[in-house]
N, C-alpha and C positions, 0 to 999 in steps of 0.2 A: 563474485562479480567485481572486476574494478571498471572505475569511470571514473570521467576526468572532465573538469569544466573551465572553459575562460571567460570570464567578466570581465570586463572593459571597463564600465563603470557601475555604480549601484544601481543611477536610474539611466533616465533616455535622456536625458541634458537636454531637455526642450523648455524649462522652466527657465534658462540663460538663454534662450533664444536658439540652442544649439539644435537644430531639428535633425544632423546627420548619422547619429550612432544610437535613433532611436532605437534598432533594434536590437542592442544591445545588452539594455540591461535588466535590469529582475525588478525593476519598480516601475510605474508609469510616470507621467508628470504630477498626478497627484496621488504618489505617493501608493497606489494598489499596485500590489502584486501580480505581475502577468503570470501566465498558463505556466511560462518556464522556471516561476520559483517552486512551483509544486512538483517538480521532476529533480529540482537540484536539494531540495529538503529531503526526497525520499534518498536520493543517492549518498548523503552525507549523513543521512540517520543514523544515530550510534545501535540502536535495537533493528533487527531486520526478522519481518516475521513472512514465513509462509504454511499455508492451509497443504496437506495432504491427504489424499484418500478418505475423502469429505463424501459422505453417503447420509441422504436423507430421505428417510421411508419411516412408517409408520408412528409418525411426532415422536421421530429419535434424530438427532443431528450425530453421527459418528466420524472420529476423522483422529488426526495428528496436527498439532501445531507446532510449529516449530521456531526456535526462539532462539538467533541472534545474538549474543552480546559481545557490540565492536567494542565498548567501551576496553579500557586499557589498566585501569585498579578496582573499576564500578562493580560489584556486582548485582542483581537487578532484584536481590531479598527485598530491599525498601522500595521497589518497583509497585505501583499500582495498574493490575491487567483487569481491564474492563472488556466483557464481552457485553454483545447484543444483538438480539433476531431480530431484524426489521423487515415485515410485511406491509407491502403497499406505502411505504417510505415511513412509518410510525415502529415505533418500537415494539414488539411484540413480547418478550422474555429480555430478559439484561441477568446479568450475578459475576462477581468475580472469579478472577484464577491465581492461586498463589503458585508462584514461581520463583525459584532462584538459580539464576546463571552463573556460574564465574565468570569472571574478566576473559575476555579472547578465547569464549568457547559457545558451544550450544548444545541446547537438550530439543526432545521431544515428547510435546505432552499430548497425554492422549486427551480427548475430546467422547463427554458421552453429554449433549445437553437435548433437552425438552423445546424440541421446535413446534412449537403454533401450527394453527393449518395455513399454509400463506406466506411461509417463510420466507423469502427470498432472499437477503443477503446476511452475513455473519462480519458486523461491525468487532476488531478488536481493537482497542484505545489502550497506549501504555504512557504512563505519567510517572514521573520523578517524585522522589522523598518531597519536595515542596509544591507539588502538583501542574506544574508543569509538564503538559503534552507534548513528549518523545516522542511518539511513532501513533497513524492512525493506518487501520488496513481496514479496506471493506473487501471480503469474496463473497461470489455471485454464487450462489446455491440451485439456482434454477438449470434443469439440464441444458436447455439452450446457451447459455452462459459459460456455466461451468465445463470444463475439461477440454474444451475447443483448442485445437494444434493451430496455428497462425494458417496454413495451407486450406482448412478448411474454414476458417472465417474469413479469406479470401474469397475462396471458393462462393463462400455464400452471399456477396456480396457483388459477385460477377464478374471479379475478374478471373482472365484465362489464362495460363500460361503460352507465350508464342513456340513456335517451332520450332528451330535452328540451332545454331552452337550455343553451348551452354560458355557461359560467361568464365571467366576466372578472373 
């Protein structure tokens, strides 16, 4: 995946009185984060994780994780990978995953964890040798949730395709 962002400014320059390029920037006047620093943090994140073939039956969570590493000499041995089942927004089960990526490559770790009844989402938190948080991912474990194509969570939300020429 590549992406590409322009910043203008840091914040909205409304604290100089400047009210025109509020919408511009990744901070507000005071100083919080809008919606859009949380999209340009995941796109710049040096660890990039994705859930695969995530099945959850009989308090077994099974699946593949899969693990990222943009960094360029890092490798992620001194990585800390934090899982967590959260039922009903509380933690349910948590425990580590040891991992080590080289620089400019990825692996695939398989996944056999002990899910709660209630499970609904698989928190994984990845932190740096000094404990600083790299990368958070939460997926949705619930079949409503999970494995939905963009056309059917349209769909289910009502919108309709129209009829005529198809765009290019």
């Amino acid at each position: 995946m590549k992406s590409g962002a322009l910043m203008c400014c840091w914040d909205d320059g409304s604290v100089n009185g400047n009210l025109g390029p509020r919408q511009w920037g990744l901070l507000d006047s005071k100083r919080h984060a809008k919606d859009l620093a949380f999209h340009v943090r995941k796109v710049y994140a040096r660890v990039h994780l994705e859930l695969a073939d995530a099945r959850l039956s009989a308090g077994r969570l099974n699946g593949a994780l899969h693990v990222f590493n943009r960094y360029s000499y890092v490798d992620l041995s001194g990585h800390t990978f934090r899982w967590e089942l959260l039922a009903g927004g509380r933690t349910a089960a948590s425990g580590l995953i040891q991992c080590r990526v080289n620089p400019q490559s990825s692996t695939a770790l398989p996944l056999s964890l002990t899910a709660p009844e209630g499970s609904e989402i698989l928190r994984i938190s990845v932190s740096d040798r000094e404990g600083f948080l790299v990368q958070s991912e939460d997926f949705a474990l619930t079949p409503e949730a999970s494995g939905r194509k963009a056309a059917s969570l349209l769909s289910h939300i009502g919108f309709t395709r129209r009829a005529g020429k198809p765009r290019e």
